[in-house]
Structure formats: C-alpha cells, structure tokens
N, C-alpha and C positions, 0 to 999 in steps of 0.2 A: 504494500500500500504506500503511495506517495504520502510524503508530507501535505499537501495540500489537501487530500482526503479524512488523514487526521486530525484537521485543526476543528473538530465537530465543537458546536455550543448544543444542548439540550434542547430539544424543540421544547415549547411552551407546554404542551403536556406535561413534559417530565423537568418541569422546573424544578431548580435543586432547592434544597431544604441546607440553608446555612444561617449561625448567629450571624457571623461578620465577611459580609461578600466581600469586604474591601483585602481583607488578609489573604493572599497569595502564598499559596505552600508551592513548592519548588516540584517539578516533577521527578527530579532524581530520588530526592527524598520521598516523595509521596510512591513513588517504585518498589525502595525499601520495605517501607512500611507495608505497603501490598503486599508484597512475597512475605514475607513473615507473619502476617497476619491468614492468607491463606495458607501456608505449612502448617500454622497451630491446629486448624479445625483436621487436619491429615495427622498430625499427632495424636489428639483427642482420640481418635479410631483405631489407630497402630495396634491396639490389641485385642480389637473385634473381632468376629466375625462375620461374614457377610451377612449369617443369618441371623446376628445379633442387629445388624445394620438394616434389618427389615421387618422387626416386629413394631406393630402399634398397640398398646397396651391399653391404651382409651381412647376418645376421641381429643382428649389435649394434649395429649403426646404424639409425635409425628418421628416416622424412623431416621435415624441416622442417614439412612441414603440418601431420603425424601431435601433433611437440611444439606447436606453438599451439593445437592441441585441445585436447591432453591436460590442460595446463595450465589452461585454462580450465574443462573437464571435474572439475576439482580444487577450481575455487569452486564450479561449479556444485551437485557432486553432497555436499560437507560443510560447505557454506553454504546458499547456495541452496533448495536441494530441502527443508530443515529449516524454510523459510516454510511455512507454511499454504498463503497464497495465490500462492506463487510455481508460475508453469506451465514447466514445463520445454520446451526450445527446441528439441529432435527427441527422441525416446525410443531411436531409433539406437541415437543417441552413449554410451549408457549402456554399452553393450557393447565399438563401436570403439574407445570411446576412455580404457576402462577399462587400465593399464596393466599390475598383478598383484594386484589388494584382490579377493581371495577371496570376504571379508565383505559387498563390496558387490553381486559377482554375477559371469557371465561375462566374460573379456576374450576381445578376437579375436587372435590365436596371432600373437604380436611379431616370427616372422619372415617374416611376409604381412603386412604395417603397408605394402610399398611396391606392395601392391594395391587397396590402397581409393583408388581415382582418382574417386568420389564417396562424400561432397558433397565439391566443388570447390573450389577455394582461395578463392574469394568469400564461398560457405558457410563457411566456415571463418570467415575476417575478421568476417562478418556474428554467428556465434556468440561470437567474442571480443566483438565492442562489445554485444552482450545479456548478456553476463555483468558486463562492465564499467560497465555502466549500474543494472543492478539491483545491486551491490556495493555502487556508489557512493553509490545513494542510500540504501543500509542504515547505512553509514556517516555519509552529511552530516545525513540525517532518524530514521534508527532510533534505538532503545535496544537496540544490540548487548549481551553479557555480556562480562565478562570469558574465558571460555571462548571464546566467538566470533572475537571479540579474536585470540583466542590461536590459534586454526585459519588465520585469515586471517593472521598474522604465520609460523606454519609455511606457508601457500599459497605467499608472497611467497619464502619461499627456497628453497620447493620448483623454482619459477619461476626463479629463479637458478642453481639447481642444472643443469634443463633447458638454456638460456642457453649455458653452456659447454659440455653436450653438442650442442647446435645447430652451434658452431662444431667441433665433435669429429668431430661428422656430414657435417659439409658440405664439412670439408676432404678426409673419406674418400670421398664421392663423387666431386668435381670432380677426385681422385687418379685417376680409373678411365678419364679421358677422356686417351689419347692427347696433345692439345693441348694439355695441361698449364694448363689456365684458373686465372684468380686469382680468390679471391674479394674480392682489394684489390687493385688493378694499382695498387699504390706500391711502391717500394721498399724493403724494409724494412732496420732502425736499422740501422747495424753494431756488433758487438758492443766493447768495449774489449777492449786485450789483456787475455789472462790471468794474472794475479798468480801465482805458487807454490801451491801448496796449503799448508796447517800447521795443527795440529791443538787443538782444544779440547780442554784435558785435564780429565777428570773424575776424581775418587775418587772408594775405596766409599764409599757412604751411603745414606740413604732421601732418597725424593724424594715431593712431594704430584701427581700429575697428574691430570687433568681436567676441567672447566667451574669456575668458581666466580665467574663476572661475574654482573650486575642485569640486562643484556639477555637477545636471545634464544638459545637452543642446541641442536642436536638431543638428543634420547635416549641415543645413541649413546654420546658425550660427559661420558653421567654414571655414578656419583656419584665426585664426587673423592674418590683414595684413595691411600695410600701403594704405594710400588711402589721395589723396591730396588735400586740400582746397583752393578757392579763397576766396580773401575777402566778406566777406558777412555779414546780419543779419538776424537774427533767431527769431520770435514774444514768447513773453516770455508766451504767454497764447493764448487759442483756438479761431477760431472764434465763435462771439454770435450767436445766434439766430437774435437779435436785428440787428445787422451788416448784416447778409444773409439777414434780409428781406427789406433792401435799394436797392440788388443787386438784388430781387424779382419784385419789386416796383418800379424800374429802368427798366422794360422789359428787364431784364440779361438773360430771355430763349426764346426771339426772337431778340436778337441781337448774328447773325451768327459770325460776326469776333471776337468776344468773345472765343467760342467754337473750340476743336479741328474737323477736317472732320468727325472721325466716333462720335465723343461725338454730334454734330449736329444731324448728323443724327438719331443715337437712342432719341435728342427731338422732331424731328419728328413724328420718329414711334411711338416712346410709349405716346407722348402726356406728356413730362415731363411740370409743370408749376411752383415749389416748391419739396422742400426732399420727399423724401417718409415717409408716416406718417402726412405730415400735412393736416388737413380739414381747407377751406373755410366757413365762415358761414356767417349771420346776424351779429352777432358780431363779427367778425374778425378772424382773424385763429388761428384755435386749433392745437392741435396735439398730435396723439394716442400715448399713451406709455404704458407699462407693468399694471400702474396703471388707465388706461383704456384712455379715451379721456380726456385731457385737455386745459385749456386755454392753448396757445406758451408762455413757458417760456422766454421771453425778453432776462434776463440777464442768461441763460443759455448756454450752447455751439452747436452749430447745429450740428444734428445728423441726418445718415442717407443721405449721400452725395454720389453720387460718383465720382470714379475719374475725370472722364467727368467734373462733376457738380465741387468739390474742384478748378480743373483747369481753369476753365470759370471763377468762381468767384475769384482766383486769379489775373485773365488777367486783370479784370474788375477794382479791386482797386491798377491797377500798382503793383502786385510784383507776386510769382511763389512759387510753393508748396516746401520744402525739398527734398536734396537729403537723402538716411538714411544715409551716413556718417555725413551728416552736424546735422543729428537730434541726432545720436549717440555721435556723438562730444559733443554737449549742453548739451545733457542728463548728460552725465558722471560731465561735469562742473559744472553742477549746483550739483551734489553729489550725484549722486546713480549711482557708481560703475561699471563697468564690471563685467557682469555674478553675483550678487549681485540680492538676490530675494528680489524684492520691496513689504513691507505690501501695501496693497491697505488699502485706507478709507474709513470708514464708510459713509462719503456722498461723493456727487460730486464734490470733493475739485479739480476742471477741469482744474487752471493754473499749477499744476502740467503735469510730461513730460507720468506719467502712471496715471489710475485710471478711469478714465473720458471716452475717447473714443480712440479709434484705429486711428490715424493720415496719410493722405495720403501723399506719399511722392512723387517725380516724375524720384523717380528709377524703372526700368524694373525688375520684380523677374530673377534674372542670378545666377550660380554659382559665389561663391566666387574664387580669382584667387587659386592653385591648391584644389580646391573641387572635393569629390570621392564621389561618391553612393557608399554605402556601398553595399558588394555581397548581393543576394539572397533575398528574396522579400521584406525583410523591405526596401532594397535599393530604392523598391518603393515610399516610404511613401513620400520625399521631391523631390526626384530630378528628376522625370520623370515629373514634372507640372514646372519647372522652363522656362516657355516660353508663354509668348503671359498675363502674368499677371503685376500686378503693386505690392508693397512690402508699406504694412504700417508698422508705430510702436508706441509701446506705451503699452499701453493696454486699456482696458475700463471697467466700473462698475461693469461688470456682468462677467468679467477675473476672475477666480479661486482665493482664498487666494494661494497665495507663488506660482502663478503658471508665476509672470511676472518678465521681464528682461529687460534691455534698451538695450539685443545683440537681441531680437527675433524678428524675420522676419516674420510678416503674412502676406499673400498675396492671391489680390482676383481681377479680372477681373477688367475692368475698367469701365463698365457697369452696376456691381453689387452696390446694396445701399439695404439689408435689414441687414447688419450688423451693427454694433455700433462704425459708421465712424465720423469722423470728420476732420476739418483742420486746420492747423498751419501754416501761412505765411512766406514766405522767400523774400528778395530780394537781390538784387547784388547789390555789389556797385562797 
C-alpha cells in the first residue's frame, strides 16, 4: 500500500472517541505500544486450550476465541476497512464478530458467541496476524491523522479492556468443571494480615471530578465538573473475606430487610448463599480462583460480590457503599492524581484505592453533566449503556499495566458478580 493510501482520517461514522484531540502521540510509539499490547491478550491464552478457548459458560461470558476476534475485528473494521485498498480478511467476521455497533450493521446474538466453532482457532490466530500486519505497516510507512491516531489509541484499551474480561471468562468457565482446573497451577501470594479498618474523614465541600490529564481517557470520564460533598467517611481498605463471612454466618442472605427489593429477589431465584466462587466443604469454605480451588483466604478482600450483595452487607454493618465522587475525592487525597496512570502491583497490595479489585459504589452509571456521545458508531461504545447499570472504580489485579485511573468509570448490572468486584465502606455522618 502507498503512503498516500494510508494517510486515512475516520469517516464520520467512526468518529474517534478522545479526551484531548489536540495531543498527538507519535506513531513509532503508538506501534510499540500496539504490538505489546496485542502479544498480552496471546499470552493471557498461552496455556489454553482451544477447547478451553470455546466454551461459553452463560450468556455474559463470551469464549476466549470469540474476544481475539473481536478485538481484532475492532482495527479491522474503524481502521482498516477506511483504506481504499485495504481487502478485508473474511466478510463473515463483519457480523460474528460485531459485538453491539448498530451503526456498523448486524451482530450475531452474544449469547450463541459459544457456537461458532468455525472459523477455528487457527483462523482466528491467522486473522489477528492480518490485522497486525497491515496496522503495523500503516503505522511504520503510513501518514496516519491524528484522528486515526486516536481510534487506534481507543483500539489499544478497548483491547485491554477485553484482557480482563478474558480472565473474567475463563475463570467462569474452568469454575463449571467439577475438577476444579487452574488456569495457573501456582500457588497463589498469601495475603498479609489484616490491619483495623479506620476511616477517611471528609467535610462538606465541593469537589472537581473527572479526566483532566494530557493522555488518553474514555468519554465516559468527561467533562470534569464540580460535584458536592457531605460530611462523611471513606474505609481506608477493602472489605475481608474474614469480615463477609460474619455477614454469611449471620444469615445476611435470609434476612430480607437487609436487601434491596430486586437484590432479594434475585437471592431467591438464583439461590444466592455466599460470593460467587466460594465452595462449602468438610472443612470449611474454599474458594475457586485462577489458581484453581483454594482454602478462603481470611485476611484477603472478598471478591466477587454484587451490587445487591456489597449493598446488603453494607446495610448489615450500619454504613453504605460510595458514591464515585466520594471514592474519586479519597482516591486523589491519598495521591494518585487525576487522569494519572496508576502502576499496579505485583501482589495484592488490596488497601490501596486501584490494584486489588473493582469497588462498588452506589452511583447509577449516568452521563456526566454536559456529556456528548461522540457522532457515529464509536459514539456507541459508552453512552448508549448508560442506564439501568451501577459505576464501580478502582481497578483490580488482573487491570492491564498502565491501563488504570482513579477518573475510570466501569460499570456492570447490579446483579452481575463474575467480575473482580469488591467493597469499600462509606458512612454519613
């Protein structure tokens, strides 16, 4: 492909989704960063099996194969495709591996993702290094735009984002086998004891929250704006394991005035009795993790909650989950920054405000006050789901290097618990 074929800007459809159009990342750099950031998700599997790489275990679980498509499917179809002479690599995949962009045309129905047993995981592999190849060279030989730029910089954390859903996935899969498989047969860290808990105190005031760094950030994110506080406190560390299973052991999941109406009810129907992931035994309760079944790490942080569940066990020790300005507030105080990429730790160093797990907070996922969807089908990406969800923050273990923030907003149903949730106590004063 000539240089003059690569110098693509994003049709109007696929307007890019950036805080700061004006900052220019370099494409050498942004090369880098690509290749390393697609290698991760090819490490992440390194010890699969294909057949591991093709169960769907619910409908919000999606295989292993499904996201190295997708992903790829994601440069392909708001990169890629925007060449002239770029040929696209099956016409399929336009469909399969569409995940919900309206704008771009049909997707196939996300919870039949664990019946597409072709194209094969080779196919697959084979589609990623055809994407990675003509990427690479739009990058090392093109004249990308700044816009372009800015699509593949959203690709890259889109990509990230997936990454942890991979391992979200894969541990709810290999959950469903009996034999209790590891997807790490090491042992995992143990935790230190657990310190007291004690509280950040805040006064009223106004607070500034949202983006406001030179890197990148989603839409979600912005535009920073004032947001008011009451007096309150903030728990400087997660809850334990050790602390949920009082609230266990308490009958906390047949005491109704604990629970919100629908958080009841889904213990109900689903038969909730403990997080998702712990077993009952002879000896006392275990709980599956990555490194297969283990004893309940005591001085750990419970994982695996949902919002339901965080809120119940709230009610239960007198106090109430954060809001994200209150978590954003504390986060910044204690010193990591607005829009500042936080390194994660090598262990689960879990009183910190990122690293550890995804915090539920008991704000409603809303736009920020003036928030725009961006035109044309990225505008999909964040702001058409802004309704009927709950907004955690934080990050957790298995968050990307450099991929966390104390402005990021993730958000998930309030029903949902195979993510790597956890909670942090607030009360009023």
């Amino acid at each position: 492909m000539s240089n003059g074929t690569m110098g693509v800007t994003p049709s109007k459809r696929f307007s890019p989704v950036t805080a700061n159009p004006d900052v220019r990342v370099e494409p050498g750099t942004l090369l880098r960063r690509y290749l390393s950031v697609r290698q991760h998700s090819l490490d992440l599997i390194a010890d699969l099996t294909a057949e591991d790489l093709q169960i769907q275990s619910m409908p919000d679980v999606s295989p292993g194969k499904w996201h190295l498509a997708h992903t790829s499917w994601f440069f392909e179809t708001f990169i890629l495709r925007e060449i002239d002479s770029y040929r696209v690599f099956d016409p399929s995949f336009e469909e399969l591996y569409n995940s919900y962009y309206n704008a771009v045309g049909p997707q196939f129905p996300r919870h039949r993702r664990g019946l597409i047993s072709r194209p094969d995981l080779p196919r697959v592999l084979a589609y990623r290094h055809h994407v990675d190849q003509q990427v690479s060279e739009l990058l090392e030989h093109g004249s990308p735009s700044a816009d372009t730029l800015a699509v593949i910089e959203l690709g890259l954390n889109h990509e990230q984002q997936h990454q942890e859903l991979m391992l979200m996935d894969i541990k709810h899969v290999l959950f469903q086998n009996p034999t209790w498989p590891a997807y790490k047969a090491v042992p995992p860290p143990a935790s230190p004891p657990a310190r007291p808990a004690s509280w950040l105190e805040v006064d009223t005031g106004e607070t500034q929250i949202g983006f406001d760094g030179d890197g990148f950030s989603f839409d979600n994110e912005l535009p920073r704006h004032p947001e008011l506080l009451t007096t309150h406190g903030l728990a400087d560390r997660l809850v334990t394991n050790a602390e949920y299973l009082e609230f266990v052991q308490d009958g906390g999941y047949r005491q109704s005035a604990l629970w919100l109406s629908d958080g009841w009810a889904t213990v109900q129907n689903d038969h909730w009795q403990a997080p998702l992931y712990w077993v009952q035994s002879d000896d006392g309760w275990q709980e599956f993790t990555l490194n297969g079944l283990q004893p309940l790490d005591l001085a750990g942080p419970v994982a695996h909650v949902s919002f339901y569940e965080a809120d119940a066990y709230a009610s239960w020790r007198g106090c109430r989950l954060p809001t994200e300005a209150e978590w954003e507030h504390s986060a910044h105080k204690a010193g990591q920054p607005h829009g500042t990429l936080v390194p994660l730790p090598a262990g689960p160093h879990w009183p910190q405000f990122t690293g550890a797990l995804w915090q539920w907070t008991r704000s409603a996922y809303q736009p920020y006050p003036g928030f725009e969807a961006p035109a044309g089908a990225l505008g999909e990406y964040n702001g058409k789901f802004m309704c009927s969800q709950m907004v955690l923050r934080g990050s957790s273990f298995a968050t990307p290097q450099g991929h966390a923030r104390t402005t990021y907003r993730n958000f998930f149903y309030p029903h949902q618990r195979w993510m790597f949730s956890g909670i942090r106590l607030a009360k009023s004063q």
